[in-house]
Structure formats: structure tokens, C-alpha cells
C-alpha positions as CSV (number, residue, x, y, z in Angstrom):
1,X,-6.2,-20.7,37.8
2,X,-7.0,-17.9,39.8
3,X,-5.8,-18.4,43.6
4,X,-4.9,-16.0,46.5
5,X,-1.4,-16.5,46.2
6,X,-1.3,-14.9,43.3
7,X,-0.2,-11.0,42.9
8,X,0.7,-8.5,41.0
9,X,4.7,-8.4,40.3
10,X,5.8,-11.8,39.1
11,X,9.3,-11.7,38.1
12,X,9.7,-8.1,38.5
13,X,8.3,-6.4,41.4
14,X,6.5,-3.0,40.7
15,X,5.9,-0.6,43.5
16,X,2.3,-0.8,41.8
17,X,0.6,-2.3,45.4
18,X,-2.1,-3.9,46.2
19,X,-3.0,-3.0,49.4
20,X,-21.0,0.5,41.7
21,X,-23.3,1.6,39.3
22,X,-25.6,-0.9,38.2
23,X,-24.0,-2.6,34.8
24,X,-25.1,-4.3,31.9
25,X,-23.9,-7.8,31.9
26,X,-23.6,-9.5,28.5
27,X,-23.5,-13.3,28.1
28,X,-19.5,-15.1,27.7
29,X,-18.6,-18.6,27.2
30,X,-15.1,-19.3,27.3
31,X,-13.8,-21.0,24.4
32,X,-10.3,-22.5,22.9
33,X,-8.7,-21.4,19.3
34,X,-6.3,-24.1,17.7
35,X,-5.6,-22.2,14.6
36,X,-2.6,-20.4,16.1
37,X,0.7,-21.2,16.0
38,X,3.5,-19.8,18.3
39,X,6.7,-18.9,17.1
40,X,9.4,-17.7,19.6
41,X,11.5,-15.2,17.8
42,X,13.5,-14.6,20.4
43,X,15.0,-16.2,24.0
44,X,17.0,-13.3,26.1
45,X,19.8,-14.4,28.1
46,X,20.4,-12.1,30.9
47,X,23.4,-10.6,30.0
48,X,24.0,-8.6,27.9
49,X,20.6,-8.9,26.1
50,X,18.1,-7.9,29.1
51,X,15.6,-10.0,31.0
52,X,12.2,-10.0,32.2
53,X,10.5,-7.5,28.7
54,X,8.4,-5.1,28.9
55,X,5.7,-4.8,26.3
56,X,7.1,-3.9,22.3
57,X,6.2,-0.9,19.8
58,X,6.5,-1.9,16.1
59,X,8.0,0.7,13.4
60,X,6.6,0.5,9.9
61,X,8.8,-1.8,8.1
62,X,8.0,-4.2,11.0
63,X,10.6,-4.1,13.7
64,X,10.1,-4.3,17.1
65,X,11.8,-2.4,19.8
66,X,11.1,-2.8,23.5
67,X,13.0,-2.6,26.5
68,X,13.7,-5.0,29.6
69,X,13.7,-4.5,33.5
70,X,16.5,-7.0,34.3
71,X,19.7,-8.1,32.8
72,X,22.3,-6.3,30.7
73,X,25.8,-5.2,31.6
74,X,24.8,-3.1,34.7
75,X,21.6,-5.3,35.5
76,X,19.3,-2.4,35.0
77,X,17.3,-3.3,32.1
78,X,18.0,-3.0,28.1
79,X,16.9,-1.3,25.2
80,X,16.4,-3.6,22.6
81,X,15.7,-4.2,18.9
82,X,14.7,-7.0,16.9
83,X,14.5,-7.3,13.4
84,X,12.5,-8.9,10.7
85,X,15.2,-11.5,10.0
86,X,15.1,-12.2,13.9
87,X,18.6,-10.3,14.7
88,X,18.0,-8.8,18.4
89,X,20.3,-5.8,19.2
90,X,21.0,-4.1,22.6
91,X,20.2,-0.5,21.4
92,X,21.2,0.6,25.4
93,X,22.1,-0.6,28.9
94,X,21.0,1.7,30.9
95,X,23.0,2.5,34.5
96,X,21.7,3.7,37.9
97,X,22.5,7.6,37.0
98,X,20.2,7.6,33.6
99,X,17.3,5.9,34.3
100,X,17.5,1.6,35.8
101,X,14.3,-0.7,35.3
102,X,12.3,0.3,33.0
103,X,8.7,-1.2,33.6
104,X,6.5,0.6,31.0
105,X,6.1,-0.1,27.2
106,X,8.1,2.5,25.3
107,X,6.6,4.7,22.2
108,X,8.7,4.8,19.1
109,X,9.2,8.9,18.2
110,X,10.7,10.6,14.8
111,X,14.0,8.5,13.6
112,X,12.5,5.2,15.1
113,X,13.9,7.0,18.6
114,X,12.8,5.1,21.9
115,X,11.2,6.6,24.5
116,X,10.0,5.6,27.8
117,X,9.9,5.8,31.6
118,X,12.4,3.9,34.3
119,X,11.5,3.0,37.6
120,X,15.0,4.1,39.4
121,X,17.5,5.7,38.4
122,X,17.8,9.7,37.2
123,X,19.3,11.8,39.3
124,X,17.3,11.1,42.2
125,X,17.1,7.4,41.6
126,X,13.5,7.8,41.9
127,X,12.6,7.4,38.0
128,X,13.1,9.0,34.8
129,X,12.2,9.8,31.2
130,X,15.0,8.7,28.4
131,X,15.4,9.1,25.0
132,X,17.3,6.3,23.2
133,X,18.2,6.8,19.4
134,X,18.6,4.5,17.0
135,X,22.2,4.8,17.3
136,X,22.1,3.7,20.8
137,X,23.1,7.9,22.1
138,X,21.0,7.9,25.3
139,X,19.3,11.3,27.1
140,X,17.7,11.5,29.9
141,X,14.8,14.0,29.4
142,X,13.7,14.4,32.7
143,X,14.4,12.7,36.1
144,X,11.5,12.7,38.5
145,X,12.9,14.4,41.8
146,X,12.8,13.4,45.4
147,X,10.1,16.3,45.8
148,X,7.7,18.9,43.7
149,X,6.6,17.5,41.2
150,X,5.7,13.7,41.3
151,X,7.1,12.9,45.2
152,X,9.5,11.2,46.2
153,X,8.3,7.9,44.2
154,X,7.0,8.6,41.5
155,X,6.7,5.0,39.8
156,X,6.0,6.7,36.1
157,X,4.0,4.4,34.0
158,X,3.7,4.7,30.0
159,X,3.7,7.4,27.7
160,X,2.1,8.9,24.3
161,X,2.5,11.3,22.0
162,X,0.7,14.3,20.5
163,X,0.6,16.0,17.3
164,X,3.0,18.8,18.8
165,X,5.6,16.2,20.0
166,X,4.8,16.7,23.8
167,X,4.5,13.0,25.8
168,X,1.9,12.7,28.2
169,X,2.0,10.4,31.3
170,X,1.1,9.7,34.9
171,X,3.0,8.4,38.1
172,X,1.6,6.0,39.9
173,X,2.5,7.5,43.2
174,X,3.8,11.1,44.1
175,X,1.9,14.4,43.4
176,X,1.0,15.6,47.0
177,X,3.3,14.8,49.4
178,X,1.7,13.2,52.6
179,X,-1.4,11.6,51.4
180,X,-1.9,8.5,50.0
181,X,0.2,6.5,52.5
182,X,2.8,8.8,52.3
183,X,4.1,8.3,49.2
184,X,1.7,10.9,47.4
185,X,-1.2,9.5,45.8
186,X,-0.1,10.0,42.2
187,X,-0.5,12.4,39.5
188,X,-0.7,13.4,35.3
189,X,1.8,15.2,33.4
190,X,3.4,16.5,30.3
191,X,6.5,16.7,29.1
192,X,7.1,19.7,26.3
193,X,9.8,19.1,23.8
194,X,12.1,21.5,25.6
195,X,12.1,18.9,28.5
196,X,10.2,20.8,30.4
197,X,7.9,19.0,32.9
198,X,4.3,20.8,33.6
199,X,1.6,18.5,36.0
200,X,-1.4,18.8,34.9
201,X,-3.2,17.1,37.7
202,X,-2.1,15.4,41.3
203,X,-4.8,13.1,42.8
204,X,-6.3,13.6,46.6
205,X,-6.9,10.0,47.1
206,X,-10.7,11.0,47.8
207,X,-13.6,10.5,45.2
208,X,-11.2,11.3,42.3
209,X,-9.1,8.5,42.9
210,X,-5.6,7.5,43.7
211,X,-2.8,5.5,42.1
212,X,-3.5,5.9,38.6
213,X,-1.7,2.9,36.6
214,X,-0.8,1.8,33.6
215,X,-1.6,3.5,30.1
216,X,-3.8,6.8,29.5
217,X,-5.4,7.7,26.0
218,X,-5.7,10.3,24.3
219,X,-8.3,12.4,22.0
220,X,-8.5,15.0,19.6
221,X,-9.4,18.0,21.7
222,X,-6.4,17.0,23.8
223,X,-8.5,15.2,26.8
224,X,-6.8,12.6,28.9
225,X,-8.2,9.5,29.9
226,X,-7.1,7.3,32.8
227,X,-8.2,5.1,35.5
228,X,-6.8,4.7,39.1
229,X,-6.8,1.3,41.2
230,X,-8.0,3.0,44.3
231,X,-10.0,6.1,45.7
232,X,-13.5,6.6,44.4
233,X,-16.3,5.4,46.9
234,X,-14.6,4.0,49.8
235,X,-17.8,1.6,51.2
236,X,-15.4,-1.1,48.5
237,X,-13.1,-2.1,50.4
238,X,-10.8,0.0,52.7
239,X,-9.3,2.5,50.2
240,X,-12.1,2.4,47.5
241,X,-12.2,0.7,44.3
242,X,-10.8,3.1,41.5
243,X,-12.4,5.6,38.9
244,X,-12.0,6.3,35.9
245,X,-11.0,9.8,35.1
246,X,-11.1,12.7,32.4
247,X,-8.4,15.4,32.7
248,X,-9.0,18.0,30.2
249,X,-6.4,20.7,29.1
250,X,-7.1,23.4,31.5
251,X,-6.3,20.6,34.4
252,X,-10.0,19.5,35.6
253,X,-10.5,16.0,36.6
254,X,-13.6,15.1,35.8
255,X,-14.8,10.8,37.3
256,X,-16.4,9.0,34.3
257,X,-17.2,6.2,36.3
258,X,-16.2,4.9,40.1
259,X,-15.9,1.2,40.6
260,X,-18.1,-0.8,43.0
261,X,-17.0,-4.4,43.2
262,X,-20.7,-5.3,43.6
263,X,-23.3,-6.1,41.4
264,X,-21.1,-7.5,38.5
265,X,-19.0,-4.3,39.0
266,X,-15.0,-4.4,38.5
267,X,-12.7,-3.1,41.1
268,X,-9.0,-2.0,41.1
269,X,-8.4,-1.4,37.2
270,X,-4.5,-1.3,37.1
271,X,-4.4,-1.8,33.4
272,X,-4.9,1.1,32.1
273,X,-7.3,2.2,29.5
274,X,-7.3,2.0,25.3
275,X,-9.9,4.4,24.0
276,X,-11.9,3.1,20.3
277,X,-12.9,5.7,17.3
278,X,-16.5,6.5,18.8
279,X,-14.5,7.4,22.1
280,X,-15.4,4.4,23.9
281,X,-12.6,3.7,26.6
282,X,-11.9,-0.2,28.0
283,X,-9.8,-2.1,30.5
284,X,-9.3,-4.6,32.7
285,X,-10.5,-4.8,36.4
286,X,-8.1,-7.3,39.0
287,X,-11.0,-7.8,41.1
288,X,-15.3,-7.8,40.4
289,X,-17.3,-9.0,38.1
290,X,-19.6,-12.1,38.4
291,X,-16.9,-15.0,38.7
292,X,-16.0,-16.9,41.7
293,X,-13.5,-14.6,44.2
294,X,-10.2,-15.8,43.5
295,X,-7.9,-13.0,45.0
296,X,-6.7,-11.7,48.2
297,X,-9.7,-9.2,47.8
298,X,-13.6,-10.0,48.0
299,X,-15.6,-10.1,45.0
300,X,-14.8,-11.4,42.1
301,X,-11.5,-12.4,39.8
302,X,-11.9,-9.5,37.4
303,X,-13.5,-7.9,34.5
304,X,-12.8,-6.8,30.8
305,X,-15.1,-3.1,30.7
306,X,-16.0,-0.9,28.6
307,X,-17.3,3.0,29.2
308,X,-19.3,4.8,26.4
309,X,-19.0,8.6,25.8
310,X,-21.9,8.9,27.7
311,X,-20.3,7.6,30.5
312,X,-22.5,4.4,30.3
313,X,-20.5,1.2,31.6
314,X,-20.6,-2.4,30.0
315,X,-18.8,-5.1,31.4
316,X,-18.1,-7.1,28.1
317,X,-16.2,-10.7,30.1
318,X,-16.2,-11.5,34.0
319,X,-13.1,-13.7,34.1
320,X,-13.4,-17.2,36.0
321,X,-10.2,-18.0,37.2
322,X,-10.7,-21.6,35.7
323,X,-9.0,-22.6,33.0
324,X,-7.4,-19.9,31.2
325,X,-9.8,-17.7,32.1
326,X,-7.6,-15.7,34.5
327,X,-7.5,-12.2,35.0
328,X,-5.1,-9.7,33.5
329,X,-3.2,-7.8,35.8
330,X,-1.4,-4.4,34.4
331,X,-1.8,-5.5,31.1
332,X,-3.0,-3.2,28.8
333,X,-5.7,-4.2,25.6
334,X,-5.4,-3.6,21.9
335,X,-8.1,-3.3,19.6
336,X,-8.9,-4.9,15.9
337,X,-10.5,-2.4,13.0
338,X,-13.4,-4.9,13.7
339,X,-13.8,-4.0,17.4
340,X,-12.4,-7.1,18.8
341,X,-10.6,-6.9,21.9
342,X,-7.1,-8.5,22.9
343,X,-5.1,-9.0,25.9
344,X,-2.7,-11.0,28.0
345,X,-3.1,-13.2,31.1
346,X,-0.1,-14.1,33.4
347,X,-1.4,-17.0,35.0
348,X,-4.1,-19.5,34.5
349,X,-3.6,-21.7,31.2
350,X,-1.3,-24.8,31.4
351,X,-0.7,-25.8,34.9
352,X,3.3,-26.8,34.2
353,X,3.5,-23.3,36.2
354,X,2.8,-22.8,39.8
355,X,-0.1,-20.7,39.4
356,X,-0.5,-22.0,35.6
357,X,1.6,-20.3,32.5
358,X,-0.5,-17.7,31.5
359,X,-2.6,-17.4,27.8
360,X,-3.9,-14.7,25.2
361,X,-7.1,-14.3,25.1
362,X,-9.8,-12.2,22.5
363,X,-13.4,-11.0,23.0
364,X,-15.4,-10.5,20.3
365,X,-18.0,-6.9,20.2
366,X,-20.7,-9.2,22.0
367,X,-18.1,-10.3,25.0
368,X,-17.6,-13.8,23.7
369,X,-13.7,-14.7,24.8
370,X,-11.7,-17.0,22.8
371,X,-8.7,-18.0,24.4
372,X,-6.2,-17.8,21.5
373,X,-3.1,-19.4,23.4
374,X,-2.0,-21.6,26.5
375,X,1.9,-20.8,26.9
376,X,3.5,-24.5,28.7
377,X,6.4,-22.6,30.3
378,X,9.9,-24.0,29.5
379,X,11.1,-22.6,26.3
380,X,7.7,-21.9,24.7
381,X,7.7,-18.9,27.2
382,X,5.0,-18.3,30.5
383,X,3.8,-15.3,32.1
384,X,2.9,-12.7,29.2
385,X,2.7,-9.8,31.7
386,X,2.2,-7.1,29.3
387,X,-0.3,-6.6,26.5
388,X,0.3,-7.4,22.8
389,X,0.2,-5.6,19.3
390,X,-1.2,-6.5,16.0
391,X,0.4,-6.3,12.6
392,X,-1.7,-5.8,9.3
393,X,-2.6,-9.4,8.6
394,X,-3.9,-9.6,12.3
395,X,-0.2,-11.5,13.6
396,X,0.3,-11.0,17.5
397,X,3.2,-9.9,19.0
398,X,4.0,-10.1,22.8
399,X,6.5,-11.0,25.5
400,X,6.6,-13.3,28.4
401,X,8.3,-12.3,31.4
402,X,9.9,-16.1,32.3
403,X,10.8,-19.2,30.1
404,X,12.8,-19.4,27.2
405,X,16.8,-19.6,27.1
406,X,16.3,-22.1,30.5
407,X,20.4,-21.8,30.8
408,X,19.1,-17.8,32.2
409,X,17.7,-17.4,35.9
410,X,18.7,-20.8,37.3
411,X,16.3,-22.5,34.7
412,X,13.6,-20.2,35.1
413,X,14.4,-18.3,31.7
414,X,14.8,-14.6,31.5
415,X,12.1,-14.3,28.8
416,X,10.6,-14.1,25.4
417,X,9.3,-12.4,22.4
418,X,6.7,-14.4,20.5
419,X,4.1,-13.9,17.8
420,X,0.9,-16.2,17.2
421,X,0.6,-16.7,13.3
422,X,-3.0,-17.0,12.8
């Protein structure tokens, strides 16, 4: 269950801190599938395969790549790959000068080619962008510097593509140096296929926001979308509640929606956003909604929202914190072709873990939430920090951050990859 002793960063640390419109509340109840079955496809062992994985991209004949934070020869995180017979191979282990820790799902490019983001590391050690083939040839693309462009930490958070081949992200901090607590208060860019690095917007830390986090989407006309944990209207809490934001291709932010933590409202989205194909955008709130408080914060443990293209927000689930009803953290959601919703949490669930073992949860289009699967810790896995993927018959994928090989991390486990069989 939820508690205040729970926070972001369980086994590996981000520098992702945690320091209202009236909505249209729709009806949940909470209950429990046993029609899945959980196969662990894979235990990692520290060295050399990685520990502590990051969330997995899947190529077409159905292999999945991902990378780790921990673990490998230089203890800076792995590339991996894992194939359909179960075979795991360490595609890269990457070392202090070319990118270390990578925190951030990767996107698979032409030739199955990884790419992704590193928290240290580059030649600043302050974060960079790599390129990993399927060789195992690694090149960093860009390394965040210790100022200009993205400050002096940047904390770069996932990445996607267009239709031109240029990768489109955000840092979590940097941008302006001096605001934000010193440490910038974040920014968007774009990197061209030349490597070159172009910002397309750096946040205030006023009514636009600060600390945007996790994944940004995408749409045709070349729009970003994106929502930051803090900023926005700053009577929630001491640094405001969070936005959701538009940046458009000349630059201009434009706030879709600023968080109040009151009335049913979410606060502090650190998830991210996934946008549908009407253009409706979701995510995750840490804090709000209409359950009991059950974080450091006031109101709240959390919310699953959705905002329309007319900028109209629904919150679809307020989490409980009983149960297995606990809030995601940076998780990001997936969608089904049926408009069902999916997503991770890393606590609640099965109480074999100190703040329970975390669970996979669904909402259907009314905001009913199913709670697919209570990880026990141990080998079967706990902790599924990062979100999940679907495969054409509707199989999940995922990882957990702890349990598996217990011989790892002084019985703790480095980690797992799993998928629920429906």
C-alpha cells in the first residue's frame, strides 16, 4: 500500500526529485484478473548481464532489446537483447566516457539499432545520447555539456522518432542556468541526424512549468506533447503542481492543462504522456485524485488522466493506495486498439515487500481498473518500475527492477523480464 515512506527511486536513484480545473470524475471499482499467467523469461545477474532494467522496445519478429542502469563489466548499465528462444545477450557495457546509467526506455531505429539516453557519463559526465548497433559498435551521438544547452544536469529522459530520422527529447533539468534550484529547470530538444543538437524550448519554472519527465508524444504536424511535475499555479503546494504542455515547431509552449491537486485533480505527473489516434493525451499523476493521501505530499495517492484535444480533462482512476491499487510513479502507459489503458505499479500488491511488490494494472475506456498481476518478490520479480508493451495477441511484456536471480544484490535480485500470457 501506499505509505509516506515511499518515493520515487527504488533501486536506482534518479535525480528526478520530489521536492485545478474542475474534472469529471468517472466511477472505478478495483478488481483482480486470474486469467494471467507470469512467465519470467529472464533473471539478470549483475555482471556481466546488467541490473536494475529499464523499460524494453520489441522489433518485429519479436525480440526485445532494453538496457539496464546497474551491472555489467564497468557497473554502468548494459545494453541487452533477448530473443524469442529466451537467449539474453549483452549488445554493450557502457563506460563512464560514453554515456553510464541509462535510466530511459530506448527506441529501436533502422537495422534494429538501439538508441537512448544515459544519465552520466559523455564527455561531461553529465548525460548523453548513444547509438548501439546490432553488432554491439557503440557512438555517442551527443553528450549533454556542463553548460549551453541543457545545464549542467541535464537528467535526459526518453526519446522518439520522426519520419525524417531526427529524435526528440527533454531533460529533466538544465535549460536556463540559475533557475529552478539551480540546476535549470529543464528543457525540449532535437537531435538532427547529423548529431546536431537544436533546443527547441527551456522552461522558466513559472506557469509553463518546470521539470518535465518522462516520455513526450508526438503528432503529425510535428507538435510535441509533454507534461512537467512542477511549475504551473503555485497556490499547490510550494513549487506548483505541473502542466501539461504543447511545444509546436516554431518553439511555442503552449499549457494544455495546469494541475491543481484539489477537487479530484492530479498533481506532479512524472510519467510522462502517451497520446491516442483522436489526439487524446494520458498519464499518471503521483499525487491528487479522490483517494486517501498516502504520500509525503497532501492530497491524494494519484491519478490515471486523460486530456482531450479540446483541452478537456478526465480523470479516468484515483488510485487508493490499498491493495494493489498503488500509484505509478515514472511509469509510462500503453494503449490497446480497443482504448484500454495499461501500466505498472512499484509498490502496493503482495505485502512479501516492504512497501508491497508492486502489480500491473488495466483500465478499461469507462475507468474500471483491473489489476492484472500481484508480483510476490523473490524470483517471480517485484518492483515493475517502468511501463510495459503489448504484442499482437495482447501478451505483456515488462521488467522489474528487484527479484529474480536472488544469488545477485545480496538476495535482493538484480531484476527481471517477464510477460503475462493472457
Amino acid at each position: 500500500m501506499c505509505s509516506n515512506d515511499f518515493r520515487p527511486g527504488l533501486p536506482h536513484a534518479t535525480f528526478k526529485f520530489l521536492l485545478a480545473l474542475a474534472v469529471s470524475i468517472l466511477p472505478s471499482a478495483v478488481a483482480i484478473s486470474q486469467a494471467q499467467t507470469l512467465t519470467v523469461l529472464y533473471s539478470f545477474k549483475g555482471s556481466p548481464d546488467g541490473s536494475t532494467p529499464t523499460g524494453l522496445v520489441r522489433d518485429r519478429a519479436g525480440n526485445l532489446y532494453g538496457v539496464t542502469y546497474g551491472g555489467g563489466v564497468s557497473f554502468g548499465g548494459t545494453a541487452f537483447k533477448l530473443s524469442l528462444s529466451g537467449k539474453e545477450s549483452v549488445l554493450y557495457s557502457f563506460l563512464a566516457g560514453y554515456g553510464a546509467s541509462p535510466d530511459s526506455e530506448p527506441t529501436l531505429g533502422e537495422k534494429n539499432a538501439l538508441y537512448g539516453t544515459t544519465m552520466y557519463g559523455g564527455a561531461y559526465d553529465t548525460g548523453a545520447i548513444f547509438k548501439i548497433t546490432k553488432k554491439g559498435d557503440e557512438t555517442v551521438l551527443y553528450s549533454f555539456p556542463g553548460e549551453g544547452c541543457c545545464g549542467n544536469t541535464a537528467n535526459p529522459n526518453a526519446m522518439i522518432w520522426d519520419e525524417q530520422g531526427n529524435l526528440y527529447g527533454s531533460t529533466t533539468m538544465g535549460g536556463l542556468a540559475g533557475g529552478c534550484f539551480g540546476a535549470g529547470c529543464g528543457s525540449v530538444f532535437k537531435l538532427d541526424p547529423t548529431g546536431k543538437v537544436t533546443v527547441l524550448y527551456n522552461f522558466t519554472g513559472g506557469k509553463d512549468g518546470f521539470y518535465p519527465s518522462g516520455a513526450i508524444a508526438r503528432d503529425s504536424a510535428g507538435n510535441l506533447y509533454g507534461a512537467t511535475a512542477y511549475g504551473g499555479d503555485f497556490s499547490c503546494f510550494p513549487d506548483g503542481c505541473g502542466v501539461v504542455f504543447k511545444v509546436d515547431t516554431a518553439g511555442k509552449e503552449t499549457v494544455l492543462h495546469t494541475f491543481t491537486g484539489t477537487g479530484g485533480d492530479g498533481a506532479q505527473p512524472w510519467s510522462g504522456l502517451v497520446r491516442d489516434k483522436e489526439g487524446a493525451l494520458y498519464g499518471t499523476t503521483l499525487d491528487g485524485g479522490t483517494g486517501p493521501a498516502c504520500t509525503s505530499m497532501e492530497n491524494g495517492c494519484g491519478t490515471v488522466f486523460k486530456i482531450s484535444r479540446t483541452r478537456k480533462e478526465t480523470i479516468l482512476h484515483s488510485f487508493t493506495g490499498t491493495g494493489a491499487d498503488d500509484p505509478p510513479i515514472y511509469a509510462t502507459l500503453v494503449l490497446d486498439t480497443e482504448g484500454n489503458i495499461y501500466g505498472t505499479t512499484p509498490g502496493g500488491g503482495s505485502q512479501n515487500c516492504n512497501s508491497g511488490c508492486g502489480a500491473v494494472f488495466m483500465l478499461d475506456p469507462t475507468g474500471k481498473d483491473t489489476i492484472f498481476y500481484e508480483f510476490t518478490g523473490g524470483t517471480n520479480g517485484f518492483a515493475p518500475e517502468t511501463g510495459v508493451i503489448l504484442d499482437a495477441e495482447g501478451n505483456i511484456y515488462g521488467t522489474t527492477a528487484g527479484g529474480g536471480d536472488l544469488e545477485c544484490d545480496g538476495g535482493n535480485g538484480c531484476g527481471t523480464i517477464f510477460k503475462l500470457t493472457r
